[in-house]
Structure formats: structure tokens, C-alpha cells
DRENRO-424096 format. One line per field, with one value per residue: x, y, z of N, C-alpha, C, O, CB in turn; residue number from 1. Coordinates in Angstrom, 3 decimals. Atoms other than C-alpha are relative to their C-alpha. Last residue first. Glycine has a CB too. Layout:
n_xx [X  ...]
n_yy [Y  ...]
n_zz [Z  ...]
ca_xx [X  ...]
ca_yy [Y  ...]
ca_zz [Z  ...]
c_xx [X  ...]
c_yy [Y  ...]
c_zz [Z  ...]
o_xx [X  ...]
o_yy [Y  ...]
o_zz [Z  ...]
cb_xx [X  ...]
cb_yy [Y  ...]
cb_zz [Z  ...]
resi [NUM  ...]
END
This chain:
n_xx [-0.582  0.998  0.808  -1.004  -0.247  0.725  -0.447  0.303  -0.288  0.482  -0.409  0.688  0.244  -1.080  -0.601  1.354  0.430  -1.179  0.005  1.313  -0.162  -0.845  1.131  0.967  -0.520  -1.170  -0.350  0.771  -0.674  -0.344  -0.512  -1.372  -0.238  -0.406  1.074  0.712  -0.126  0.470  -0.401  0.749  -0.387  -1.647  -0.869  -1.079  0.508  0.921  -0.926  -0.754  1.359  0.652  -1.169  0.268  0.953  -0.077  0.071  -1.251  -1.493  -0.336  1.458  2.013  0.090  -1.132  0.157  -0.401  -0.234  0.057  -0.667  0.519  -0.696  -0.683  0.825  -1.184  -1.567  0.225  0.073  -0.730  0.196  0.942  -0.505  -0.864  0.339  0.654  -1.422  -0.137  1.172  -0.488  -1.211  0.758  0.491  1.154  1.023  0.927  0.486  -0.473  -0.299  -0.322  0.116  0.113  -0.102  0.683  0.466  1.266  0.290  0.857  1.392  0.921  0.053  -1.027  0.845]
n_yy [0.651  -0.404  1.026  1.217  0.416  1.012  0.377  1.161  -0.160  0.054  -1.040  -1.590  -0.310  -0.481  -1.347  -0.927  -0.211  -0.892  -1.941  -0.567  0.193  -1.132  -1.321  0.563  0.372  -0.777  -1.209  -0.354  -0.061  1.002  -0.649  0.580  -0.292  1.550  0.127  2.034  0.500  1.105  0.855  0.878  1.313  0.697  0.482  -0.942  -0.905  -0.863  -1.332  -1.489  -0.766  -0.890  -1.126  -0.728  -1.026  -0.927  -0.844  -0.447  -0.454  -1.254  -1.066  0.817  0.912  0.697  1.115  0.640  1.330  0.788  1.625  1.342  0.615  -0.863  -0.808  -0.603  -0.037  -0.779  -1.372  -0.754  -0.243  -0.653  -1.560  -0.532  -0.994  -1.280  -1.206  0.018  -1.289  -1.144  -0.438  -0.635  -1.702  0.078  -0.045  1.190  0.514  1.403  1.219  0.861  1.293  0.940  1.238  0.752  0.786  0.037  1.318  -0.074  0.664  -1.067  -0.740  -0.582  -1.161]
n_zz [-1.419  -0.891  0.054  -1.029  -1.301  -0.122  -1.599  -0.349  -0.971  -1.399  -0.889  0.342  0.978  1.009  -0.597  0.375  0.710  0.865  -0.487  0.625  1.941  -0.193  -0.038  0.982  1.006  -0.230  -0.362  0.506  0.622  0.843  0.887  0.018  -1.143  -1.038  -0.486  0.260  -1.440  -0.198  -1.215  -0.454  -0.544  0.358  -0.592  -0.183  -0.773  0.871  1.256  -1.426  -0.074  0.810  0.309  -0.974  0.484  1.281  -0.921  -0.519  0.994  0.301  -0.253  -0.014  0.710  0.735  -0.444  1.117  -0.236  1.151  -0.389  0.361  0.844  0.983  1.167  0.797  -1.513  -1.111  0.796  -0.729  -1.170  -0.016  0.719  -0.897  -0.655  1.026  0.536  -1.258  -0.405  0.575  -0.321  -1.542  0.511  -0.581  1.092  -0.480  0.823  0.786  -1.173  0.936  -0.377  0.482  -1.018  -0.713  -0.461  -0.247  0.133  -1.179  -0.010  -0.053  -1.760  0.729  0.000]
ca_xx [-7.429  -9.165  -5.927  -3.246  -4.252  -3.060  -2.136  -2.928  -2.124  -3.065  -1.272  -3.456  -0.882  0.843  -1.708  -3.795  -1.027  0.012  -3.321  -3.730  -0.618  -1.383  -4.799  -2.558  0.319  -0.453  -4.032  -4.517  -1.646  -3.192  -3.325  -6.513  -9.765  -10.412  -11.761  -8.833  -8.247  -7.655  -7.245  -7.142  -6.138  -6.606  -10.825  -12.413  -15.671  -14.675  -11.454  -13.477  -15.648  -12.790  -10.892  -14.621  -13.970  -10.868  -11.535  -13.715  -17.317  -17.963  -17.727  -15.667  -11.731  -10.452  -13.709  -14.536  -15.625  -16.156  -16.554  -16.550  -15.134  -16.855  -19.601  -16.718  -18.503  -22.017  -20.289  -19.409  -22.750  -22.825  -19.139  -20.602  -23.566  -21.482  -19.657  -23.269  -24.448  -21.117  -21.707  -25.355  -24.180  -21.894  -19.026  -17.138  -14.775  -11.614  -12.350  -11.160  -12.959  -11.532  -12.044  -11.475  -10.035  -9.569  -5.723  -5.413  -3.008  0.227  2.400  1.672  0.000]
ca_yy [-21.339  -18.740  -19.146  -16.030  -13.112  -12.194  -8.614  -8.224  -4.843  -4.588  -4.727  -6.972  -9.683  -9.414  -9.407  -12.323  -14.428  -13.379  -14.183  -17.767  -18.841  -17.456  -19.563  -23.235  -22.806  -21.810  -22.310  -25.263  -26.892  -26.747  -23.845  -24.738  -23.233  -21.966  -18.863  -18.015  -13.614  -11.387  -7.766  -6.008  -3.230  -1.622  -1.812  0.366  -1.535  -3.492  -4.327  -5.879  -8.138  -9.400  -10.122  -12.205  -13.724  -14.795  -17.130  -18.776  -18.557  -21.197  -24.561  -27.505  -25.485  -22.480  -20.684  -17.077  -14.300  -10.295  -7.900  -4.320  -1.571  1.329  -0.924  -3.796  -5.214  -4.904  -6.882  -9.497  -11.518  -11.752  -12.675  -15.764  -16.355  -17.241  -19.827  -21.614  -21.480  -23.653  -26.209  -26.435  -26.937  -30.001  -30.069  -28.083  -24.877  -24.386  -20.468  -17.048  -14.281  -11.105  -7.610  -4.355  -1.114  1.863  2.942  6.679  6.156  8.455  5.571  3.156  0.000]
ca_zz [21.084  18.482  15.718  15.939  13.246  9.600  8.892  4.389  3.156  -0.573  -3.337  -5.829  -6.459  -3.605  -0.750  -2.684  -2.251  0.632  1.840  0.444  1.561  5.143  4.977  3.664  6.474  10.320  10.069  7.610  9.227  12.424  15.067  16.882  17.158  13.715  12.063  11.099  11.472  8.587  9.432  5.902  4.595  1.475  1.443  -0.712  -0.690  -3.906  -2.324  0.859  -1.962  -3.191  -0.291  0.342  -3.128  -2.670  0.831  -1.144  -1.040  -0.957  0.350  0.282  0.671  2.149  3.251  3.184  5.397  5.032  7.410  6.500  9.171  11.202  12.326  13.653  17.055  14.547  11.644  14.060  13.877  10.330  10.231  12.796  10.526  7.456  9.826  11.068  7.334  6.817  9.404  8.619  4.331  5.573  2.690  5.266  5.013  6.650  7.753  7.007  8.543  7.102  8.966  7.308  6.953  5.142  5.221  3.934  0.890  1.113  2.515  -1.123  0.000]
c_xx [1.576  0.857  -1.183  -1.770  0.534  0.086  -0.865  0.542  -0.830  0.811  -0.561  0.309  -1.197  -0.542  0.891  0.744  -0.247  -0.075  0.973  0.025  -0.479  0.635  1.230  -0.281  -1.039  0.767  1.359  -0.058  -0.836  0.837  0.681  0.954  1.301  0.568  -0.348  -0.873  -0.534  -0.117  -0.612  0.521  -0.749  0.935  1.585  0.814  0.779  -0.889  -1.009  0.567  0.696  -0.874  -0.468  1.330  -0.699  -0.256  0.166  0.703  1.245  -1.126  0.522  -0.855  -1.775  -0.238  1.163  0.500  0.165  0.345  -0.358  0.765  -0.822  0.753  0.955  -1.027  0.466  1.316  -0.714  0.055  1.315  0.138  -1.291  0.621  0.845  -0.956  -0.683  1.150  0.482  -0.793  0.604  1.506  -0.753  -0.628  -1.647  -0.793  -0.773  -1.193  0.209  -0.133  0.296  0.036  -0.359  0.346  -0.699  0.369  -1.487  -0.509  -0.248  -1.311  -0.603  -0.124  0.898]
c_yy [0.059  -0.753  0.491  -0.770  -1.339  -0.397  -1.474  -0.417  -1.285  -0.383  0.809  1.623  1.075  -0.078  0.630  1.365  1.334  0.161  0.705  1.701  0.693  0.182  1.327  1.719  0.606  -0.069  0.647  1.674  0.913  0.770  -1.027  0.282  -0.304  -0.043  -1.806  -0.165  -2.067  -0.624  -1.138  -1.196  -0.581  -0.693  -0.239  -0.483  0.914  0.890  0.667  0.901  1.174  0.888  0.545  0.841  0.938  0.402  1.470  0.790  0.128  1.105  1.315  1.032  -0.686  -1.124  -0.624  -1.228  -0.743  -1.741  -0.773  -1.066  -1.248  -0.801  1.025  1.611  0.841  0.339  1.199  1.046  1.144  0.556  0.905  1.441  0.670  0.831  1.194  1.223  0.405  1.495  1.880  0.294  0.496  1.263  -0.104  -0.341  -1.545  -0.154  -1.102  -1.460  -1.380  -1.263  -1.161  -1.316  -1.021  -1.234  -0.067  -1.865  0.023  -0.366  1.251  1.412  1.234]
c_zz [0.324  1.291  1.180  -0.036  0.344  1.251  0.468  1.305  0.524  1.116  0.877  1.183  -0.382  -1.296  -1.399  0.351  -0.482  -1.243  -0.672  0.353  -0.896  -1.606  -0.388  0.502  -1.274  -1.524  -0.219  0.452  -0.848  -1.258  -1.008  -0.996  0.181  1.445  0.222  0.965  -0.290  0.588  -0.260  0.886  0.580  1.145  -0.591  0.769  0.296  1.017  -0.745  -0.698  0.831  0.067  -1.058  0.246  1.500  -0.093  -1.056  0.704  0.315  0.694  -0.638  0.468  0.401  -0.560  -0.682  0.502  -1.376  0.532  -1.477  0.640  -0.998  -1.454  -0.520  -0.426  -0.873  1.043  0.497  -0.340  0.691  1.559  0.004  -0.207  1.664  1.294  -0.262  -0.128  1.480  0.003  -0.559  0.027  1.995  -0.106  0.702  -1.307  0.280  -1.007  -0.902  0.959  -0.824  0.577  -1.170  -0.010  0.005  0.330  0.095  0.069  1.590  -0.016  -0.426  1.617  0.000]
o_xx [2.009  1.155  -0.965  -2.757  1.286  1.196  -2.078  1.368  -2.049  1.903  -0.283  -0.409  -1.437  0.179  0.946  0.554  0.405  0.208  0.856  -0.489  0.043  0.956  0.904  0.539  -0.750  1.902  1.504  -0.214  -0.048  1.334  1.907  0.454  1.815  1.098  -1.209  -0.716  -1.601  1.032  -1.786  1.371  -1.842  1.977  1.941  1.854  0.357  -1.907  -0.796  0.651  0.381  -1.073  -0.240  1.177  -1.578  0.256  -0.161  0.038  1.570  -2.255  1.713  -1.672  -2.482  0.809  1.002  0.561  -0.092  0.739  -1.138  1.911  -1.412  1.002  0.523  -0.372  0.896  1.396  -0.649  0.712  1.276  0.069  -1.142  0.806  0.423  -1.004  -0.762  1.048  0.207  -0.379  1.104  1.747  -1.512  -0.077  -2.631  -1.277  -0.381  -0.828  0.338  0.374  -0.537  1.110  -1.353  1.372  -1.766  1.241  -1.916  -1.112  0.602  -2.101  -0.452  -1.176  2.032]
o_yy [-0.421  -0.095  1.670  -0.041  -2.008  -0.700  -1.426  -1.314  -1.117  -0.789  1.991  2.583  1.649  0.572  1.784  2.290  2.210  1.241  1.722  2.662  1.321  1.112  2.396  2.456  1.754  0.407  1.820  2.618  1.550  1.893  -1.073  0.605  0.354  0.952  -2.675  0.181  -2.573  -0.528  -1.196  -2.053  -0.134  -1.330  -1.010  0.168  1.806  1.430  1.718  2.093  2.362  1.846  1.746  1.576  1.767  1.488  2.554  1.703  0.819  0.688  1.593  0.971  -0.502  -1.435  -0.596  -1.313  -0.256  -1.739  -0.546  -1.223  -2.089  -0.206  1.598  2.320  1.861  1.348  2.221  1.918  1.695  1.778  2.125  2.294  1.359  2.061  2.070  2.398  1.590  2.652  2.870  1.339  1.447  2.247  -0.348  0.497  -2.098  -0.475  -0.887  -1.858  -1.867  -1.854  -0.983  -1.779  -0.676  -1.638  0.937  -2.474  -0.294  0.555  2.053  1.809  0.999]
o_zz [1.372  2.287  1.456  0.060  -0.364  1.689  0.671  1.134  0.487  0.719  1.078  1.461  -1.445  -2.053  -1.822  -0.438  -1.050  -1.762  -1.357  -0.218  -1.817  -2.346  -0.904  -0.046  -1.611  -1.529  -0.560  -0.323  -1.547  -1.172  -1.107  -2.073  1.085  1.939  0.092  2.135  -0.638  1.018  0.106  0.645  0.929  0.995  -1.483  0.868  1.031  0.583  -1.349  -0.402  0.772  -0.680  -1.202  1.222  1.266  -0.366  -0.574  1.193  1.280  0.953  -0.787  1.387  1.392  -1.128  -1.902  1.728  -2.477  1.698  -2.403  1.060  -0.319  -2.503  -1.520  -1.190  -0.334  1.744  -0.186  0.229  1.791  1.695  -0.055  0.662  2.592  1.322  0.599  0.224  1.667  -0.060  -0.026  -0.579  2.182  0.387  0.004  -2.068  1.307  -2.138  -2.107  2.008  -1.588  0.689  -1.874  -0.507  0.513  -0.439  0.664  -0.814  2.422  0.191  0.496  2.116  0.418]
cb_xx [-0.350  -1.727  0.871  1.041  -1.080  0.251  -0.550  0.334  -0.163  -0.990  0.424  -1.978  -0.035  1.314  1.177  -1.659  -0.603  1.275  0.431  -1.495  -0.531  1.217  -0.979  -1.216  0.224  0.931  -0.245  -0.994  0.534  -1.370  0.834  -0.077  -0.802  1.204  -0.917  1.236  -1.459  0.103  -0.376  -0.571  0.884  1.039  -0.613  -0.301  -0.454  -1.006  1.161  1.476  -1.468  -0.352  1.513  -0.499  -1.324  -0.067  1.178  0.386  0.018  0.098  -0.521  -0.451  1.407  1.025  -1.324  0.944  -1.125  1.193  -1.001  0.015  1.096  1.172  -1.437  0.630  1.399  -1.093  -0.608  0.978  -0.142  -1.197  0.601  0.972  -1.356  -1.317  0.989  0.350  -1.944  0.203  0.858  -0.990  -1.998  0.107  0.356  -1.098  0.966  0.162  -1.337  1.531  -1.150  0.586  -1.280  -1.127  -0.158  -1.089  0.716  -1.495  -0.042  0.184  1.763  -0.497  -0.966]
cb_yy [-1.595  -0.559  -1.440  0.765  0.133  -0.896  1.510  -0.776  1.342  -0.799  0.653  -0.387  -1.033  -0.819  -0.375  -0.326  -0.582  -0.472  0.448  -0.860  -1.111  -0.317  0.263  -1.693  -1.534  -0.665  0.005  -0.924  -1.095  -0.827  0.975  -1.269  -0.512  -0.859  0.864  -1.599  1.260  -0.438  0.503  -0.377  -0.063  1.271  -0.991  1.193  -0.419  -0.988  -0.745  -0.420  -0.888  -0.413  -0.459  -0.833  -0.955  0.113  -0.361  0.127  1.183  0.054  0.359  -1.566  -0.902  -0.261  -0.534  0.743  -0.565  0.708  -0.998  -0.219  -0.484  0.775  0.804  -1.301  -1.642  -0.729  -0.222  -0.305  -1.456  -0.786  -0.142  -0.906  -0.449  -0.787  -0.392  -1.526  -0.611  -0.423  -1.276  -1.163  -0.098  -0.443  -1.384  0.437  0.094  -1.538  -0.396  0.408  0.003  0.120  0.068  0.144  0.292  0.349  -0.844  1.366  -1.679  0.852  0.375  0.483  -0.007]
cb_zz [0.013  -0.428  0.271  2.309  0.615  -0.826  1.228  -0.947  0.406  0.059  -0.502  0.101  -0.412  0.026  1.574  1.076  0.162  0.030  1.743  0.765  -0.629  1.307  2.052  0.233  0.160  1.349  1.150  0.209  -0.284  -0.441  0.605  -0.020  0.815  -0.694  -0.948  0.296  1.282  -0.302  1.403  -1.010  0.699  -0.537  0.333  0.439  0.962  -1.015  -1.454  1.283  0.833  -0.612  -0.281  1.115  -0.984  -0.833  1.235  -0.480  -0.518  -1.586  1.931  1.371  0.286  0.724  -0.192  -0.805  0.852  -1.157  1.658  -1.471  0.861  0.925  0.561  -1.695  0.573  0.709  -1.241  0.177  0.607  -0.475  -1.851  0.089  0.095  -1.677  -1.633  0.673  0.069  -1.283  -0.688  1.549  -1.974  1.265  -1.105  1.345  -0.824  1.117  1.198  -0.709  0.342  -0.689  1.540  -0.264  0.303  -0.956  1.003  -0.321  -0.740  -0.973  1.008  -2.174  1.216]
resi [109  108  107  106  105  104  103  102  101  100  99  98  97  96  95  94  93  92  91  90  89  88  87  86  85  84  83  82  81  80  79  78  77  76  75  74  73  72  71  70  69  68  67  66  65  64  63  62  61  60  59  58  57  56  55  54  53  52  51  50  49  48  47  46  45  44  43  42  41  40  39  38  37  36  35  34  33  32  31  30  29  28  27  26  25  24  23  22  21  20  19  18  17  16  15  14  13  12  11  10  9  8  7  6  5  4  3  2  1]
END
């Protein structure tokens, strides 16, 4: 992000994903539920594998709200391989090829 840009803000729930559609409605209404704690910032969520939407298209959706950075956080309890490997992959990714600001949190437990 270029140091004369005003950062805008927001929050990315990144979780594993499930091919169980209760599991995954359950996720989707956790970012629903934090988007009141954040009201100055979008939330967004996304799912690393068996469900969508990816975690891609919820960095997508935060860049099409003006979002240039973004506090991602795993939306897991433990710090598996999926947390500490596979989600951070996916971020830098995404950080470097559309130059954005990508801070990735510490697991829930």
C-alpha cells in the first residue's frame, strides 16, 4: 500500500470450510454476527476449501468496498496446518498480487 493512501479497513474471517451446508451457514452467521462489534469496518468471510465462497472472493468483496487493509483472522480453534500454512498462503497471495495490506491473526485457542 503506497504511505500516502489513507488505510480503510477491514475484517476477514477465514475459515476451513465443510461439505456439511449447517456447518457452513453456522460460519457465514458468525461474520454476520461481528459486523455490529466492527460498524466502522466491513466484514467479510470465506472458506479455504468444500464450500464457498472462497476465501478470494470475500478479499474481493473488501477491495470493492475500498478496502486496502485487511485484518484477517482463522476462524479456527486450533493452530493446524490449515491455520499456520494453507490460509497465510492464500493471503500473501492475494496481498501481492493486488497490493493490498494483508495482517493475519493467531488461531481462536
Amino acid at each position: 500500500m503506497p504511505h500516502d493512501t489513507e488505510p480503510k479497513y477491514g475484517v476477514m474471517i477465514c475459515g476451513h470450510g465443510s461439505r456439511s451446508k449447517s456447518a457452513v451457514a453456522e460460519f457465514a452467521v458468525l461474520a454476520e454476527k461481528l459486523t455490529p462489534v466492527f460498524p466502522d469496518w466491513p466484514v467479510e468471510y470465506g472458506y479455504l476449501e468444500f464450500a464457498t465462497p472462497v476465501i478470494k472472493d470475500g478479499l474481493d468483496r473488501l477491495r470493492e468496498q475500498g478496502v486496502n487493509h485487511v485484518l484477517a483472522v482463522p476462524g479456527m480453534l486450533f493452530a493446524a496446518g490449515h491455520a499456520k500454512n494453507d490460509i497465510p498462503s492464500v493471503l500473501n497471495t492475494y496481498s501481492a498480487q493486488h497490493g493490498i495490506t494483508i495482517q493475519y491473526g493467531r488461531e481462536l485457542a
